[in-house]
N, C-alpha and C positions, 0 to 999 in steps of 0.2 A: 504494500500500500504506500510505502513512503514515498518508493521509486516514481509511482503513479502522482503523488501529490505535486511531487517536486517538481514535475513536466506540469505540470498543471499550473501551480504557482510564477512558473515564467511565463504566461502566457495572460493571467487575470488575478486580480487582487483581490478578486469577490466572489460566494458561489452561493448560491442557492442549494442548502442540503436539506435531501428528499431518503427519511429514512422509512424504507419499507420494513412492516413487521416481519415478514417472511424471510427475512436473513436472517433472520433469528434460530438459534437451535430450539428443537421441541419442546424441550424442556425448559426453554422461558418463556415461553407460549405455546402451553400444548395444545390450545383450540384453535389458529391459525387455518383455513383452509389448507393452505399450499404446504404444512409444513413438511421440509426436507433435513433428516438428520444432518449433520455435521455444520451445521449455520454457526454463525456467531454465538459467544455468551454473552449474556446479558454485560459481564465486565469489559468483553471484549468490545461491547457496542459504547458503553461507556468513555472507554479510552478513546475510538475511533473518534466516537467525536470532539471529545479534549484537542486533540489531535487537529481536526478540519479547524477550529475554533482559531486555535494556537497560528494557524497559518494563514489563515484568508479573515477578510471580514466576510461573516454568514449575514447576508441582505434577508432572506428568511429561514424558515426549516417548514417540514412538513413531517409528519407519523401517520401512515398508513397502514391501513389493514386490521381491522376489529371490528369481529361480530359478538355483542352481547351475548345475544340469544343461546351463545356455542360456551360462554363462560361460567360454567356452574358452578365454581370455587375462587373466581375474582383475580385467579392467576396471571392470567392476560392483562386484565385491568391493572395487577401491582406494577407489571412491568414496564406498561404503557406509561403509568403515573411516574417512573423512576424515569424512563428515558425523556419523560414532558419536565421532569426537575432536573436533569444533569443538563439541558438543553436552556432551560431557565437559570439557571446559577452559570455557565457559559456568557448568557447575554448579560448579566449583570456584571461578569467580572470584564466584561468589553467598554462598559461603561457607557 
């Protein structure tokens, strides 16, 4: 991913990051339609984005992919609510 950023960052100082839930491993969203073992962990998506943050100004973000109706124990939802705070505490420390 760095490799990838680093090309990126010569090229634009700003990005719009679009986090789909479905990169996510099953296990931090086990109600997901699309889930595919070996996705990201939840720390892993975490970092990522510390990561974009640290490099580019983020002009917005998006979090994709949640159906209620499929979350009968809120797992989805805690996940969704941590990547919507790591994404929050990000834009505060940008200032």
């Amino acid at each position: 991913m760095q490799v990838a950023l680093d090309r990126l960052a010569q090229r634009v100082p700003e990005v719009y990051l679009h986090i789909d839930a479905d990169s996510l491993d099953p296990q931090s969203r086990p109600v997901w339609v699309n889930a595919v073992p070996g996705g990201l962990s939840l720390e892993d998506m975490e970092e990522s984005i510390g990561v974009v943050f640290a490099r580019f100004r983020v002009r917005a973000a998006t979090l994709a992919v949640y159906d209620p109706d499929l979350d009968q124990d809120d797992t989805t939802l805690r996940a969704g609510l941590r990547i919507i705070g790591v994404l929050a505490e990000a834009v505060r420390e940008m200032g």
